[in-house]
C-alpha positions, 0 to 999 in steps of 0.5 A: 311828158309834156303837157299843154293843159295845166298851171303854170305855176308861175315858171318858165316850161323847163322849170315847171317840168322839173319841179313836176317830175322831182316832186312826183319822184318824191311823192312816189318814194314817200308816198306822202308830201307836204306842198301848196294846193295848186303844186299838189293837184298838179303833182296829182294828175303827173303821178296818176299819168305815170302809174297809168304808163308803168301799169301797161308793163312793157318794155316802152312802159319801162322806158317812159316811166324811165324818162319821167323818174330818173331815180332808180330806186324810185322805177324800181318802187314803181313796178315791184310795188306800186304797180301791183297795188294799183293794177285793177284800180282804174284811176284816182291811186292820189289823195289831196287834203286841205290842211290850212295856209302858210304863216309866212305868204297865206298860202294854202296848204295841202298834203297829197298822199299815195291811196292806199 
């Protein structure tokens, strides 16, 4: 899924889409993570796309959500659990929390959950 809007997160395209897809895979396994405010907006509107893709259940649906996560048990999650959770809920399935900066760079800090 390549995206034009966005941060760039101070990385080049590859890395910046990796980064995006490893913590969405995160996010979607532990359905809570711990990252700065900017990663965690932008892993907010990734994870929010992939749920919207799964939510079409098809087999392009389970093919994209495929490209996007390449852990198995993390599809599997997505379409036996997630999905069903978020089916009539139209949007807004992530939550980011502010919770104070980083001691080392100053940086802030945010939580970004799985709603519930």
């Amino acid at each position: 899924m390549k995206t034009m809007a966005g941060r760039k997160l101070s990385r080049p395209t590859g890395a910046r889409s990796a980064l995006l897809k490893n913590m969405t895979a995160s996010l979607l396994q532990h359905e809570q993570i711990k990252t700065t405010y900017a990663k965690a907006r932008e892993v907010a509107r990734y994870t929010e796309n992939v749920i919207a893709i799964a939510k079409k259940k098809n087999l392009a649906a389970y093919r994209r959500v495929g490209a996007i996560i390449p852990d198995k048990k993390v599809q599997r999650k997505i379409h036996d659990v997630l999905v069903p959770r978020y089916q009539s809920r139209p949007g807004g399935c992530t939550r980011v929390h502010r919770i104070g900066t980083r001691l080392g760079d100053n940086a802030e800090i945010a939580v970004i959950k799985m709603v519930v």
